[in-house]
C-alpha positions in Angstrom: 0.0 0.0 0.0 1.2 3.3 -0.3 2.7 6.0 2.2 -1.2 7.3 3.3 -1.0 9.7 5.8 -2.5 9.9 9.1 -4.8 13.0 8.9 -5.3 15.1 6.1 -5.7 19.5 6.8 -8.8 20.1 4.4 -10.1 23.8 4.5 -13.7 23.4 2.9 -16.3 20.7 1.7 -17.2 21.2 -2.0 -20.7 22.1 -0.9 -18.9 25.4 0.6 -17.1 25.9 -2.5 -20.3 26.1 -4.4 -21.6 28.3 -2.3 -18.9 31.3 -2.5 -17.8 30.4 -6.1 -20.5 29.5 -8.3 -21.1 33.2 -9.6 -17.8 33.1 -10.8 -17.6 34.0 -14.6 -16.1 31.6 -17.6 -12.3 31.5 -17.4 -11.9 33.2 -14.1 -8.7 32.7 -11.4 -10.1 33.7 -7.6 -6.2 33.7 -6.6 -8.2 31.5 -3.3 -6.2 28.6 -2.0 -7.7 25.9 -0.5 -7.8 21.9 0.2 -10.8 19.6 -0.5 -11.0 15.8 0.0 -12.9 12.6 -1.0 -13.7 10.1 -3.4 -12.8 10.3 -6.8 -16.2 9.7 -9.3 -14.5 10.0 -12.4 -11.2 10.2 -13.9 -10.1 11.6 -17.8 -6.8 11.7 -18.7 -5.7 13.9 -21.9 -2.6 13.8 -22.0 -0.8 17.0 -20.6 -4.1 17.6 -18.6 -6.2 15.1 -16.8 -9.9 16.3 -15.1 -11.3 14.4 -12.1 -14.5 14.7 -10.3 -13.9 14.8 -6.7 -17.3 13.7 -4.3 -17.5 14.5 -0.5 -20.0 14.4 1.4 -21.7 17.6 0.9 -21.5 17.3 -2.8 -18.9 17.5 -5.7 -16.1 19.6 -7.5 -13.7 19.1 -10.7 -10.1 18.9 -10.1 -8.3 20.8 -12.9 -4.9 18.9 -13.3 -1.8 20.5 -15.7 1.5 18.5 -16.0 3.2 21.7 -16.2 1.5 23.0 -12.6 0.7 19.7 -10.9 2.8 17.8 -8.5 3.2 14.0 -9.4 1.0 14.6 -12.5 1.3 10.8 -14.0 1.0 9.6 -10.8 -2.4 11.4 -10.3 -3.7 10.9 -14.0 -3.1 6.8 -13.1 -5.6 7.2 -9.9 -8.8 5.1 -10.6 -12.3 5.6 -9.7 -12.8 5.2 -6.0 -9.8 6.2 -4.8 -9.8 9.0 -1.9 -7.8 11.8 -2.4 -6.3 15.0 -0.6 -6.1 18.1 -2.5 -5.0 21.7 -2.7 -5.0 24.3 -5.4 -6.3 27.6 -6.7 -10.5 27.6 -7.2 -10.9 28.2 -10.7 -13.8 28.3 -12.9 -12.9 26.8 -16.6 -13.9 28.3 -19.7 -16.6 25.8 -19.9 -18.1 27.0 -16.5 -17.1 23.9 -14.8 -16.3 25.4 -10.8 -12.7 23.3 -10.1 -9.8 23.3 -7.8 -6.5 24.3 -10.6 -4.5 21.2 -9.0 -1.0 22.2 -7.4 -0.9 19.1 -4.8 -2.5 16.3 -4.1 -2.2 12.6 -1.8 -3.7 9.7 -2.1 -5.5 9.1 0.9 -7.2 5.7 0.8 -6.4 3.1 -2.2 -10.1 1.5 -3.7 -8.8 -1.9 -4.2 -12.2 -3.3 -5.0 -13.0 -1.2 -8.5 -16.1 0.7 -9.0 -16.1 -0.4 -12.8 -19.3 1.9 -13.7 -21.1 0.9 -10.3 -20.6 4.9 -9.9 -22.9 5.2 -12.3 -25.6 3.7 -10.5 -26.2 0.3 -8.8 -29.4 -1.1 -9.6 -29.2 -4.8 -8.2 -31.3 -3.8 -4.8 -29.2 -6.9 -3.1 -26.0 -5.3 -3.7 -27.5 -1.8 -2.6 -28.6 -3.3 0.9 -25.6 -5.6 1.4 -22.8 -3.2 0.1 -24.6 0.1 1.4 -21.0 1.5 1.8 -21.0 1.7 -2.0 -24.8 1.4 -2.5 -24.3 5.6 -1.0 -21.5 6.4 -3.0 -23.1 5.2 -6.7 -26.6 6.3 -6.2 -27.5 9.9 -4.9 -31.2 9.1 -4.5 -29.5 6.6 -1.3 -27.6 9.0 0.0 -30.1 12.1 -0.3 -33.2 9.8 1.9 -30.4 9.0 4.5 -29.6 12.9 4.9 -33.6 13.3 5.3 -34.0 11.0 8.0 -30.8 12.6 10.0 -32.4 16.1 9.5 -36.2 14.7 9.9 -35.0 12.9 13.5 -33.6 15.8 14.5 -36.2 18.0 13.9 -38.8 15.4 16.3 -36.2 15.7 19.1 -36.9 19.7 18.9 -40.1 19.7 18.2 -41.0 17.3 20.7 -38.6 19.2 23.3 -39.9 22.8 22.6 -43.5 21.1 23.7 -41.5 20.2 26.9 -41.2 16.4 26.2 -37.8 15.4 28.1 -35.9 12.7 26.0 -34.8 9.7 28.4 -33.2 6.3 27.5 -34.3 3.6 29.0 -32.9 -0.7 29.0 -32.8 -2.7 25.9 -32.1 -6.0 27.7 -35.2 -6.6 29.6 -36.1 -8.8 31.9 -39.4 -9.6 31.1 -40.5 -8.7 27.1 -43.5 -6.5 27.4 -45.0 -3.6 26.3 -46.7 -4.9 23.0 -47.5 -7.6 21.3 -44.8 -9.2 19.8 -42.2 -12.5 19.7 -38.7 -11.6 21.6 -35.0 -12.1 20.6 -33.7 -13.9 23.9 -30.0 -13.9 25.1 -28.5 -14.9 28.1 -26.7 -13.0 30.9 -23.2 -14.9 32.0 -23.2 -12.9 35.4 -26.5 -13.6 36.4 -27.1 -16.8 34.8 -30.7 -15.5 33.3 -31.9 -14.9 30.1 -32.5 -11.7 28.9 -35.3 -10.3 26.0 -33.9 -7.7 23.5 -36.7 -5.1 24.1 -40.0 -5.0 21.8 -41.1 -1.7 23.3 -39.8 1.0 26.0 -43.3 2.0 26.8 -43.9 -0.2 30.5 -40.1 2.1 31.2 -41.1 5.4 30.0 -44.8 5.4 31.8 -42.2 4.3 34.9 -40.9 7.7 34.7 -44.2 9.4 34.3 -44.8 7.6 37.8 -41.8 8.9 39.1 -42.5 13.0 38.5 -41.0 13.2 34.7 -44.8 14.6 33.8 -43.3 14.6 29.2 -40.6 11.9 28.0 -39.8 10.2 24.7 -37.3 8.1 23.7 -36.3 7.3 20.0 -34.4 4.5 19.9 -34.2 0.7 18.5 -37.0 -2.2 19.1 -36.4 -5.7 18.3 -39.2 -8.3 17.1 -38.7 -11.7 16.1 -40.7 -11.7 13.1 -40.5 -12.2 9.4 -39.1 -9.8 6.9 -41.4 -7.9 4.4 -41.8 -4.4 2.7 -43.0 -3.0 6.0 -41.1 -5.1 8.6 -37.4 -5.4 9.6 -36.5 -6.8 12.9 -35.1 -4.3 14.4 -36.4 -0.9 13.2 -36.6 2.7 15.0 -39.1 3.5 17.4 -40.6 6.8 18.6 -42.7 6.7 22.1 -43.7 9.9 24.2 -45.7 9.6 27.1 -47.9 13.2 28.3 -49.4 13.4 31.6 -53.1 14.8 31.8 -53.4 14.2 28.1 -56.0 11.6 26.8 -55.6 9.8 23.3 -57.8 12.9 21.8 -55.2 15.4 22.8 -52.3 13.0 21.0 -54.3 12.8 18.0 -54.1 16.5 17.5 -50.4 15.9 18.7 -49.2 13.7 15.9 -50.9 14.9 13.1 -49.2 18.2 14.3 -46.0 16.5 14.4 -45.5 14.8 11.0 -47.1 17.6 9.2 -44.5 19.5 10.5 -41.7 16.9 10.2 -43.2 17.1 5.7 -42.8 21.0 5.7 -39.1 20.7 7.1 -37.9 17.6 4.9 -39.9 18.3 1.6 -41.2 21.7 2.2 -45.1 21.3 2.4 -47.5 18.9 3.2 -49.0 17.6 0.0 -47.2 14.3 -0.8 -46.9 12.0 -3.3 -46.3 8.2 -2.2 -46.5 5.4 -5.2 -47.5 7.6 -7.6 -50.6 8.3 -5.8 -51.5 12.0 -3.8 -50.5 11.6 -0.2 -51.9 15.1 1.6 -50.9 15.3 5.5 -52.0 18.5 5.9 -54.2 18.8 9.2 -57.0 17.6 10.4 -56.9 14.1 9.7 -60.4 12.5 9.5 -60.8 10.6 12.4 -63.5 7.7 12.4 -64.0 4.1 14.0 -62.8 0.6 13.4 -67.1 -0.4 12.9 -67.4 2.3 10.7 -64.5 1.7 8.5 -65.3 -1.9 8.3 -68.7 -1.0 7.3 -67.8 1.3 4.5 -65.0 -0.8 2.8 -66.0 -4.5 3.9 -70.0 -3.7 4.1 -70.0 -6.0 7.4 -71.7 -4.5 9.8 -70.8 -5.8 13.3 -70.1 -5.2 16.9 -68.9 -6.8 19.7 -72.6 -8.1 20.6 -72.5 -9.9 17.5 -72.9 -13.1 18.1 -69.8 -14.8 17.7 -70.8 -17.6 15.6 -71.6 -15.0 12.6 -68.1 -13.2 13.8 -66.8 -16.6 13.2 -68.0 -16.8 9.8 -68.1 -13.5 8.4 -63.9 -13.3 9.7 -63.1 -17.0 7.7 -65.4 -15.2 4.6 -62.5 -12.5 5.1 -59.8 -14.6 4.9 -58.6 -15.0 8.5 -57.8 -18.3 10.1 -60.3 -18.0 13.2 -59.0 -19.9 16.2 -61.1 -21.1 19.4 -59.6 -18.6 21.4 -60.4 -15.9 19.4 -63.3 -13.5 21.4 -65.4 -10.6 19.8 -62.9 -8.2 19.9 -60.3 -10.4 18.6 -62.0 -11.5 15.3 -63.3 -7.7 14.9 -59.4 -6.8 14.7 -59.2 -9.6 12.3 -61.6 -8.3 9.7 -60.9 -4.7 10.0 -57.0 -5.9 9.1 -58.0 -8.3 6.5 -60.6 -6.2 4.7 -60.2 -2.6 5.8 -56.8 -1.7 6.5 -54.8 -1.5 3.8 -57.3 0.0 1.5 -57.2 3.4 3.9 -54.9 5.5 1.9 -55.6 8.5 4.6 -54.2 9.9 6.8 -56.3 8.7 8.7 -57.0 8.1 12.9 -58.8 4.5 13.1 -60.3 5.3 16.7 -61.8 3.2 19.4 -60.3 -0.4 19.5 -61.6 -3.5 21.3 -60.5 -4.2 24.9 -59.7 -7.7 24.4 -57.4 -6.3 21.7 -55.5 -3.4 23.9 -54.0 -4.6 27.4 -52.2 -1.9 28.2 -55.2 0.5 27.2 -57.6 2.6 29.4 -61.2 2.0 29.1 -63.8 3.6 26.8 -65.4 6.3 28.8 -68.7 6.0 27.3 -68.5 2.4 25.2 -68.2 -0.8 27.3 -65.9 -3.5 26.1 -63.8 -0.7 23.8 -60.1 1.1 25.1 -59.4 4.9 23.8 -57.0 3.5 21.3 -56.5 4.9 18.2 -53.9 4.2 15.1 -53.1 6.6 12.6 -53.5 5.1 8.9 -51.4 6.5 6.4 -50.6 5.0 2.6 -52.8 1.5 4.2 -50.5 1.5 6.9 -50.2 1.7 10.2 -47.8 4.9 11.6 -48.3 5.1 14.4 -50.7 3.8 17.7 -51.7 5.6 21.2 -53.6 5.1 23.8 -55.2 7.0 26.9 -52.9 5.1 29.1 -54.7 1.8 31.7 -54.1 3.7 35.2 -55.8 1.3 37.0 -53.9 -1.4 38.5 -55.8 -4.0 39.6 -57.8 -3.6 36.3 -53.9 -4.0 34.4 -53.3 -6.8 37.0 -56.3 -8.2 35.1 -55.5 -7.7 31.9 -52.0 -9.3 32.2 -53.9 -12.6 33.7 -55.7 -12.6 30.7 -52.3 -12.6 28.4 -50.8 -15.0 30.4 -54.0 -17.3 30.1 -53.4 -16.3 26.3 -49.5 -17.6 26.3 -50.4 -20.6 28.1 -53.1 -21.6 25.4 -50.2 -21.0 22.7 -50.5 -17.5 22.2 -45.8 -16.3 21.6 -46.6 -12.7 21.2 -49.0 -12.7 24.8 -47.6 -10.3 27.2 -46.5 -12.0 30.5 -47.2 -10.4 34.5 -45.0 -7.8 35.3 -45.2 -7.6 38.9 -42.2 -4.3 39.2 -44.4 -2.4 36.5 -48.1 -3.2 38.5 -46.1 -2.2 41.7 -45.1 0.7 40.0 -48.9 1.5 39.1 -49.4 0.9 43.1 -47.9 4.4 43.4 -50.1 6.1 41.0 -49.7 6.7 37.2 -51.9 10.5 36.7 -54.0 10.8 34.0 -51.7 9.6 31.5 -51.5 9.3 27.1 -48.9 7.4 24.9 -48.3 6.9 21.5 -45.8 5.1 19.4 -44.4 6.1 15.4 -42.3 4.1 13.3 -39.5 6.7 12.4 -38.5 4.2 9.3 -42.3 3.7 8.2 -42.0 7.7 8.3 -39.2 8.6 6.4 -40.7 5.6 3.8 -43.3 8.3 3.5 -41.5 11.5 3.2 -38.7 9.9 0.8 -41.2 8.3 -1.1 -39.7 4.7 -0.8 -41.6 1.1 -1.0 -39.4 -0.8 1.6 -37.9 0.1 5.4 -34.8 -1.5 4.0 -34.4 1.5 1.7 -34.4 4.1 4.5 -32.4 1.5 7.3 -28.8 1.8 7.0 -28.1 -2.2 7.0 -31.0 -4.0 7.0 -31.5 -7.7 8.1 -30.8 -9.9 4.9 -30.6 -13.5 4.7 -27.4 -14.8 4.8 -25.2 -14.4 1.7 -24.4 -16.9 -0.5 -20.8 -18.7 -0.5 
């Protein structure tokens, strides 16, 4: 390998360049000095001159080479596309209008000894593009331009949630017992303490913790791990946003969110009319708001209810498609339908309000509607975003619940929640008035990139294992 150094002094990005230089005319010499650095794109060699096209991060600029002016000159013309490179010369505009850096020095900074071939061009092989996402962001600008909107559009939640007086926390991701939503665990095992451990499938049984112990607004964005199959919509582990509001019902958090990511579109894309697919996607405020019954009615025409009786619940869910089991109560089977038949023909946004008890364990109580929780999920592009709750404050009521998801996991039931005694002891000391919602920051950024698949907007996505 050759003598690469161990740091390299470089005075501006090329996006800086652009941004003091571009109004230069046709042929005109700035007398300004500087060093850039990065990756070189492309490479043509003319002899007694030799242009290259030099990509950082921030963007790209030519470097103008002369033999005449240009240290090492054969030695830079044989660099090949890939290679990282330090250099430093006079900014320039050609007479073709082409902003460059007149080339005086340069050193080689990081040898490419796997060639890019034309793969700068653009890789289109989506394997490649998840596997090899160091080169995957390097050949494609579309890759590298939704990676930059979810940074900014993640960093614009933390504000806005912290100028609304929301207090980001961070709480375990090895727990000791997997709870907070429905879902199969990754286990481990702790050497020390000779236990097995649960990757976490949700931080919300923590975060209400916290609201218990005085901390009245927290969220935490951070990774959630489910042991479940890989799809369009689902990796297993994937970016989760959960806030928790004291005196706040799940009315208040729908005005909230909708809030939040219409906000979240005007910052990354600059307004609120969408389009996702092809198709119109408008997230402008107020969403329409409307129950699970009355969305089943109006896109399954099945009219039912949880006093139904379950026999026709039965058969109208198998006439859906679902494979009914025993277990499966009122509620249960309504979810069923609504998801086989409803769901993802709501193209929104839309607030699907008013969920089933039997459904909801962690869910306060309908006011006004026995048998229902104030849960709602927000609907957008037929899927779900995002789902919040007026939180159960009750304990002896959550004691209840959890009896019933253990009698669930004992009948076969993986993705049951089991009896968290710490978190019902916790309840014991009173949980206020309370409201939670979680967002999938990947199904977002899907959304506001405009994408079809979480891997496209996660970093390094689970894939099978490669091929020998």
């Amino acid at each position: 390998m050759a003598d690469i150094p161990y740091r390299f002094d470089r005075t501006d990005d090329t996006a800086a360049l652009h941004d003091s230089f571009d109004d230069l005319e046709p042929g005109a010499e700035t007398g300004r000095v500087v060093s850039v650095a990065g990756r070189l794109m492309l490479m043509r060699d003319q002899g007694r001159l030799a242009f290259a096209t030099l990509r950082d991060s921030s963007g790209s600029v030519q470097l103008f080479a002369l033999a005449a002016a240009t240290a090492d000159f054969a030695g830079f013309a044989k660099l090949r596309i890939g290679d990282w490179v330090g250099a430093t010369g006079e900014v320039v505009k050609t007479r073709k209008g082409e902003l460059s850096v007149k080339l005086a020095t340069w050193v080689l900074l990081a040898e490419a000894r796997r060639g890019f071939g034309d793969k700068w061009r653009g890789v289109s092989d989506v394997d490649t593009r998840y596997r090899q996402r160091y080169m995957d962001l390097w050949a494609n600008e579309d890759s590298r331009q939704v990676f930059q909107l979810r940074s900014r559009a993640v960093s614009f939640i933390r504000r806005w949630l912290e100028e609304r007086g929301f207090m980001e926390v961070e709480t375990p991701i090895l727990h000791r017992i997997a709870g907070g939503a429905h879902a199969k665990p990754f286990v481990t095992h702790h050497n020390a303490l000779g236990n097995d451990l649960f990757l976490r499938i949700a931080p919300e049984l923590y975060l209400k913790r916290l609201v218990v112990g005085g901390f009245e607004r927290v969220y935490e964005i951070g990774r959630v791990f489910r042991n479940e199959g890989l799809s369009p919509r689902h990796n297993p582990e994937f970016t989760m946003l959960e806030a928790y509001a004291a005196y706040l019902d799940y009315r208040d958090l729908m005005a909230l969110i909708e809030e939040l990511v219409a906000a979240v579109a005007v910052d990354a894309r600059g307004t609120t009319e969408l389009s996702y697919g092809g198709r119109p996607l408008d997230l402008t405020p107020p969403w329409r708001r409307a129950t699970m019954l009355e969305l089943v009615e109006e896109h399954a025409g099945l009219r039912v209810d949880l006093t139904t009786p379950i026999d026709e619940l039965r058969a109208a869910a198998s006439g859906a498609g679902v494979k009914v089991e025993e277990s499966y109560g009122p509620g249960k089977l309504i979810l069923e339908i609504y998801e086989k038949t409803t769901e993802a023909a709501l193209w929104g946004p839309v607030f699907v309000v008013d969920y089933p008890a039997e459904v909801s364990p962690l869910a306060r109580r309908h006011r006004a509607l026995d048998g229902w929780v104030e849960r709602f999920e927000g609907i957008v592009a037929g899927r779900e975003l995002c789902n919040a709750f007026s939180e159960l404050v009750d304990p002896d009521d959550q004691r209840a619940r959890f009896d019933d998801q253990a009698a669930a996991r004992a009948a076969g039931d993986e993705e049951a929640m089991v009896i968290d005694e710490d978190y019902l002891r916790a309840l014991e000391y009173g949980l206020p008035p309370t409201a939670g919602l979680g967002m999938g920051i990947d199904r977002l950024i899907m959304l506001l990139a405009d994408v079809p698949s979480i891997r496209d907007v996660v970093l390094f996505p689970t894939l099978r294992p490669e091929a020998p």
